[in-house]
C-alpha positions in Angstrom: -10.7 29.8 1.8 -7.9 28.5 3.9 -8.8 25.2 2.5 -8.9 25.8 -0.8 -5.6 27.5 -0.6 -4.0 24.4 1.4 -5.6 22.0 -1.0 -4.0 24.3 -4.8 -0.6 23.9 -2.9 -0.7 20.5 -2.8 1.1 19.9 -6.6 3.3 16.7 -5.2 2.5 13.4 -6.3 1.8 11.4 -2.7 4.8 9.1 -1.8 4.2 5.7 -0.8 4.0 6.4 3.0 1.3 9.0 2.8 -1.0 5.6 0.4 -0.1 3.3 3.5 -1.5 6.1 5.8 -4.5 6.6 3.6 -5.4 3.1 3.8 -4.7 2.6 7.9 -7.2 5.1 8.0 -9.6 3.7 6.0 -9.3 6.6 3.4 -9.9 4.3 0.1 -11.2 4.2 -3.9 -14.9 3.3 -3.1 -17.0 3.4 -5.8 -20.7 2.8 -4.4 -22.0 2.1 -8.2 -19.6 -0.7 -8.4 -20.6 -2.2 -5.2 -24.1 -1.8 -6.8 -23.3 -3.4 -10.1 -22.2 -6.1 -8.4 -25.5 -6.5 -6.1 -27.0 -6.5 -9.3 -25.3 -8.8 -11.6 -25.5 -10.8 -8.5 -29.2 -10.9 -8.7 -29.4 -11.4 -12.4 -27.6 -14.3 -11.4 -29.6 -15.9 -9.1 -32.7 -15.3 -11.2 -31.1 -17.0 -14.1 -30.3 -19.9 -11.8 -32.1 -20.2 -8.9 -35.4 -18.9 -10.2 -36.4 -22.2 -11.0 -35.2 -24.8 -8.0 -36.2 -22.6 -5.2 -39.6 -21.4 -7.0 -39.6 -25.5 -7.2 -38.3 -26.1 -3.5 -41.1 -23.4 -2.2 -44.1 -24.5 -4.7 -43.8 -28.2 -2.8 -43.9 -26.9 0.3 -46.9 -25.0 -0.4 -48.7 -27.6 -1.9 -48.2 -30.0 0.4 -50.0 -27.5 3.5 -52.4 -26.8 1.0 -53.2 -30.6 0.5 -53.0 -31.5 4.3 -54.7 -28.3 5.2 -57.3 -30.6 7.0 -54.5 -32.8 9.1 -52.4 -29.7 10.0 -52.7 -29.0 14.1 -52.2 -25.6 15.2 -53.8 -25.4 18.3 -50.9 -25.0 21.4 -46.9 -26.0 20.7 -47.9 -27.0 17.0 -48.2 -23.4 15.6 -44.8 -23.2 16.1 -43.7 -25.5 15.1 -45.5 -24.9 11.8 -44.0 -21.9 11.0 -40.5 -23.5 12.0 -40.2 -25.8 9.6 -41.7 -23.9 6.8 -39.0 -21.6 8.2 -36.3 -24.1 7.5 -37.6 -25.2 4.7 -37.9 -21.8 3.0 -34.6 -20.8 4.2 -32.9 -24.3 2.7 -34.6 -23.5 -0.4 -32.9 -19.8 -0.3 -29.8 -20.6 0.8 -28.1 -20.2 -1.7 -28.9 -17.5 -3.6 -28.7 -15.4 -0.4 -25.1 -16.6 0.0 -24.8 -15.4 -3.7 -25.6 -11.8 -2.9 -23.5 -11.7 0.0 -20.7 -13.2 -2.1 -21.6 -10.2 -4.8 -21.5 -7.9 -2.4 -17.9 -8.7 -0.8 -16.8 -8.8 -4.2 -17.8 -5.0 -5.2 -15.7 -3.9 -2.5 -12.5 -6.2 -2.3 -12.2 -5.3 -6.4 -12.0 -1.5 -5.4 -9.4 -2.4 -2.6 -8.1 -5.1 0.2 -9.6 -5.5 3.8 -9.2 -2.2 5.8 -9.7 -2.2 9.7 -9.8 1.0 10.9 -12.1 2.4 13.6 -11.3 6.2 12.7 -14.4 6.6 10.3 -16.2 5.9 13.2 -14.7 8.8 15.7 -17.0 11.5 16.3 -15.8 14.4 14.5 -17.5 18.0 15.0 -17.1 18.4 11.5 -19.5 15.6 10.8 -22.2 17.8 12.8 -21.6 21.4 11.8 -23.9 23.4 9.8 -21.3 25.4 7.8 -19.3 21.7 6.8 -22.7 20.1 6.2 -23.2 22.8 3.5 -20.0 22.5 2.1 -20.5 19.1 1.6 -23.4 19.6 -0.1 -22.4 21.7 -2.6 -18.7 20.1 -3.1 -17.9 18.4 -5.9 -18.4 15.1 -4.9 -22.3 15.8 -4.4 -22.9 17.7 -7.6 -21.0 14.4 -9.2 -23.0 12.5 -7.5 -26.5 14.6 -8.4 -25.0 14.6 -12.2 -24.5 10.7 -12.1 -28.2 9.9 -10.4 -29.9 11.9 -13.0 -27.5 10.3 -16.2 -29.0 6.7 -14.5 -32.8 7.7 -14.3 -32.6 9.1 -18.0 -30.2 6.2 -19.7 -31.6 3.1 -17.3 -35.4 5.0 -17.8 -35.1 5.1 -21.2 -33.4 1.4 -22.0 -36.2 0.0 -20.0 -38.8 1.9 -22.0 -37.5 0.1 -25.0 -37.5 -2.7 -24.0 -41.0 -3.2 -22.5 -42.5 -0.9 -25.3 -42.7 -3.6 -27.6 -44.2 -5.8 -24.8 -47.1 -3.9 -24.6 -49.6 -5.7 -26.1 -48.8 -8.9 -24.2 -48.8 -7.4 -21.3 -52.2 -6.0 -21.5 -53.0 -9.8 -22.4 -51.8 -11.2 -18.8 -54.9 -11.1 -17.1 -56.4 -13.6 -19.3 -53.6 -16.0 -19.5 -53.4 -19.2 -17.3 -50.8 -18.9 -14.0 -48.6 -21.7 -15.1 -48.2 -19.6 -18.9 -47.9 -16.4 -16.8 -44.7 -17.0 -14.4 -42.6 -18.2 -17.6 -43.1 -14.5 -19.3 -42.6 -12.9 -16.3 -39.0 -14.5 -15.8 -38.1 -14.0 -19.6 -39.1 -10.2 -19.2 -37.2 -9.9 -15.9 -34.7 -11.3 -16.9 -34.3 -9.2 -19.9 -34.7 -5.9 -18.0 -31.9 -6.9 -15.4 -29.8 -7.9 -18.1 -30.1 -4.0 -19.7 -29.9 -2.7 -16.2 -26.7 -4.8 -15.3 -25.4 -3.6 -18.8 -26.2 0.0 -18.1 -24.8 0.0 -14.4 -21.6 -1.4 -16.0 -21.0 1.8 -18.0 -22.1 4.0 -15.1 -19.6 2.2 -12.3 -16.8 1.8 -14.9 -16.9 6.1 -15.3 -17.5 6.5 -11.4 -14.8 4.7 -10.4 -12.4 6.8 -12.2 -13.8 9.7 -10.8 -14.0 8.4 -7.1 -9.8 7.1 -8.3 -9.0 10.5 -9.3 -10.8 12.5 -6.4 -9.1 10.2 -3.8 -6.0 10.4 -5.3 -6.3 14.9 -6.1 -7.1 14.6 -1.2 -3.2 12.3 -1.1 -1.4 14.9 -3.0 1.2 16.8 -1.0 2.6 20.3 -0.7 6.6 21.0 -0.8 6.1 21.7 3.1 4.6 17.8 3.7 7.3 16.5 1.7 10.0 18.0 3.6 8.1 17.1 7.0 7.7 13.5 5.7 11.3 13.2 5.1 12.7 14.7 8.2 10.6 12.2 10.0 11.5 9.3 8.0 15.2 9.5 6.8 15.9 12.7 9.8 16.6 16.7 9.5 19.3 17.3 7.2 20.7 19.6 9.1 21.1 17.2 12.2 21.8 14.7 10.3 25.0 16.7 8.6 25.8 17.8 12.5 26.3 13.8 13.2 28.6 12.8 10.2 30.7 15.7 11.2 30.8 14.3 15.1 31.4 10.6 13.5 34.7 12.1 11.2 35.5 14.1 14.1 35.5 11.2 16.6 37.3 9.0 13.8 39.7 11.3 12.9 40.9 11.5 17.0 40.6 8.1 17.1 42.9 7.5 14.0 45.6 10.1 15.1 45.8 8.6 18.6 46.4 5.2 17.0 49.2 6.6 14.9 51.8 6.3 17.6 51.7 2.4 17.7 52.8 2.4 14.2 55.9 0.9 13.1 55.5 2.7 9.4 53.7 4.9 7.5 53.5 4.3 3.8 52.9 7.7 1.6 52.8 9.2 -1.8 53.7 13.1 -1.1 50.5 14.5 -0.2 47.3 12.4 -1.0 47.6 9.1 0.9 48.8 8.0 4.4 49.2 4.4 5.7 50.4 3.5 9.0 51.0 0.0 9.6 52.1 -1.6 13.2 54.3 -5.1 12.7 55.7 -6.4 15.8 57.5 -10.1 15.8 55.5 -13.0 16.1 52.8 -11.1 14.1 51.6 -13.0 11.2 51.2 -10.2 9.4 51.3 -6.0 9.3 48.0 -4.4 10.9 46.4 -1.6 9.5 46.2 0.9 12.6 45.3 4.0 10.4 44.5 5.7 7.1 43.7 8.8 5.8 44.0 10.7 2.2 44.2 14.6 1.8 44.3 17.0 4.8 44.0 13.9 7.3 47.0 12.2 5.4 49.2 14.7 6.4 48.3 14.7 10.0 49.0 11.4 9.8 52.3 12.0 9.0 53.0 14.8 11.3 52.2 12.8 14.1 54.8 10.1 12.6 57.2 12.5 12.7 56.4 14.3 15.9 56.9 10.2 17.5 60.3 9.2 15.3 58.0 6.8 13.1 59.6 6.5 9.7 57.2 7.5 6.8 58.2 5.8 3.5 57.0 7.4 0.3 55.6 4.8 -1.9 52.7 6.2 -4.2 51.3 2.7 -5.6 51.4 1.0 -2.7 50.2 3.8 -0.4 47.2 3.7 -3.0 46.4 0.0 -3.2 46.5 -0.4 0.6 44.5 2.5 1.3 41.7 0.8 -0.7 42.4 -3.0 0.3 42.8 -2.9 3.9 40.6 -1.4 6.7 41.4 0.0 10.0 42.7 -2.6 13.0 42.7 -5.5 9.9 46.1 -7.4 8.5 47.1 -6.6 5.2 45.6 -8.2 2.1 48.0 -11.2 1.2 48.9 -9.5 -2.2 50.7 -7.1 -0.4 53.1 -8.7 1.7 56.1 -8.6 -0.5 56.0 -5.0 -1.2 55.5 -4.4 2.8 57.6 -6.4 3.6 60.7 -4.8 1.9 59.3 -1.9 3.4 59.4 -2.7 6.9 63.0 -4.6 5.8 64.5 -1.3 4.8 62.9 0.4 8.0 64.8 -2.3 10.3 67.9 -2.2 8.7 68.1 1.5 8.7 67.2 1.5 13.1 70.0 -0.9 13.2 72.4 1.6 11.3 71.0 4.4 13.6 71.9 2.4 16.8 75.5 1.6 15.7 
């Protein structure tokens, strides 16, 4: 029941990390009729165009023992010898149609998905062992699909083969009487015929079980509102902490600026928005940028200016541009240094008129 409940919770479509987990785990689409279908078509295949060379390839081999029956040793070391070379020569002669199947049978699964390495289908589980799972597994929904889809293949594939040979009947009853080198031609048409429905059939059936087996695996990656929330705090971090640490970094920059305030030779204003405090010494090429703020942080700034005898010149459009032009410890944009400098001129020339 807990299960069941767990598994309606999970509403969420599954982000990309839980797929990539799926698959390191070797949790995939796996269709076994499409792996089958290809097996199959595979050996329709190699009867179509093998059939013939390797019956060839085999037939000469037999003939010639047959022929030299009377030469042939067998007594000792030859007898095996004998059967190793009609080994070889029946394997040369099936070759290739083996490596055919093989090929089909790679090719059923790397259509359903890539290469997977993953040895944890292959750790023991108790649940692979317990009575109680093994009965749930046999009456999931993945065995009653899989009962459903055995009997729709006995019934379509039985009858689409009764058919087909129904007609045949007659000529089949006939076999016995016809010579061996008329009989092995029919035989290949017929087969051939039969795969050919069976292939077709087996087509229809993979085609509708692979949806299923897409849909079923993709229903087990879903993920409740919990999982999503667990998935982010371990990928992007807990809000909360995260929320902790941008208010330590403003904190730690907001000293930092208000300590550098003091080296300032000006601070460039509007009335209560944006602050600029700019250091120019002589020598300098041009003013530095030693901080910045707008808003509550602007008017620190300018309390510590005043608190340290640092003029603060209100300037709104310049105190603007240079508060999104220039960074912290970096000179001033070269656009600027007119206006600045007449700002840092009329800050000189009113120190000198203090001092007299």
């Amino acid at each position: 029941m807990a299960e069941t409940s767990d598994d309606a919770e999970k509403t969420e479509e599954p982000t990309q990390k839980r797929l990539d987990e799926a698959l390191a785990r070797g949790d995939v689409v796996k269709s076994q009729e499409v792996s089958t279908w290809f097996i199959m078509a595979g050996a329709a295949l190699v009867l179509m165009s093998f059939s013939g060379s390797a019956s060839r390839e085999l037939a000469a081999t037999m003939r010639g023992l047959i022929a030299n029956a009377h030469v042939i040793r067998v007594d000792g070391p030859a007898l095996p010898l004998l059967f190793e070379k009609i080994g070889m020569e029946a394997l040369a002669a099936l070759a290739v149609p083996f490596l055919v199947l093989m090929l089909a049978a790679l090719a059923g699964n790397l259509v359903q998905h890539r290469l997977v390495w993953s040895v944890e289908a292959l750790t023991p589980r108790l649940s692979k062992i317990s009575p109680i799972a093994g009965l749930q597994r046999m009456f999931s929904k993945q065995a009653l699909a899989n009962l459903a889809k055995g009997l729709v293949k006995i019934l379509v594939i039985g009858a689409v083969l009764t058919a087909l040979m129904w007609p045949e009947r007659a000529r089949m009853e006939s076999l016995v009487s016809l010579d061996p080198s008329a009989l092995l031609p029919f035989i290949l048409s017929l087969a051939l015929k039969l795969m050919g429905a069976v292939v077709a059939m087996l087509a229809v059936v993979a085609a509708g079980d692979y949806l299923f087996q897409y849909q079923q695996w993709y229903q087990r990656q879903k993920m409740s509102l919990q999982e999503i929330k667990e998935e982010f705090k371990q990928t992007e971090g807990d809000p909360t902490i995260k929320g902790k640490l941008k208010q330590l970094r403003q904190s730690r920059m907001r000293k930092r600026i208000i300590a550098a305030v003091p080296k300032a030779s000006v601070v460039i204003a509007n009335p209560t928005h944006y602050a600029v405090a700019l250091q120019y010494e002589r020598g300098m090429e041009a003013p530095i940028c030693v901080a910045k703020g707008i808003d509550a942080l602007a008017l620190k700034i300018r309390e510590v200016a005043a608190e340290h005898a640092i003029p603060v010149v209100e300037n709104p459009p310049l105190a603007r541009a240079l508060h999104a032009t220039v960074e912290i410890d970096q000179a001033i944009p070269p656009e600027h240094y007119k206006a600045v400098a007449e700002v840092i001129g009329y800050v000189m020339k009113l120190r000198r008129a203090v001092r007299r």
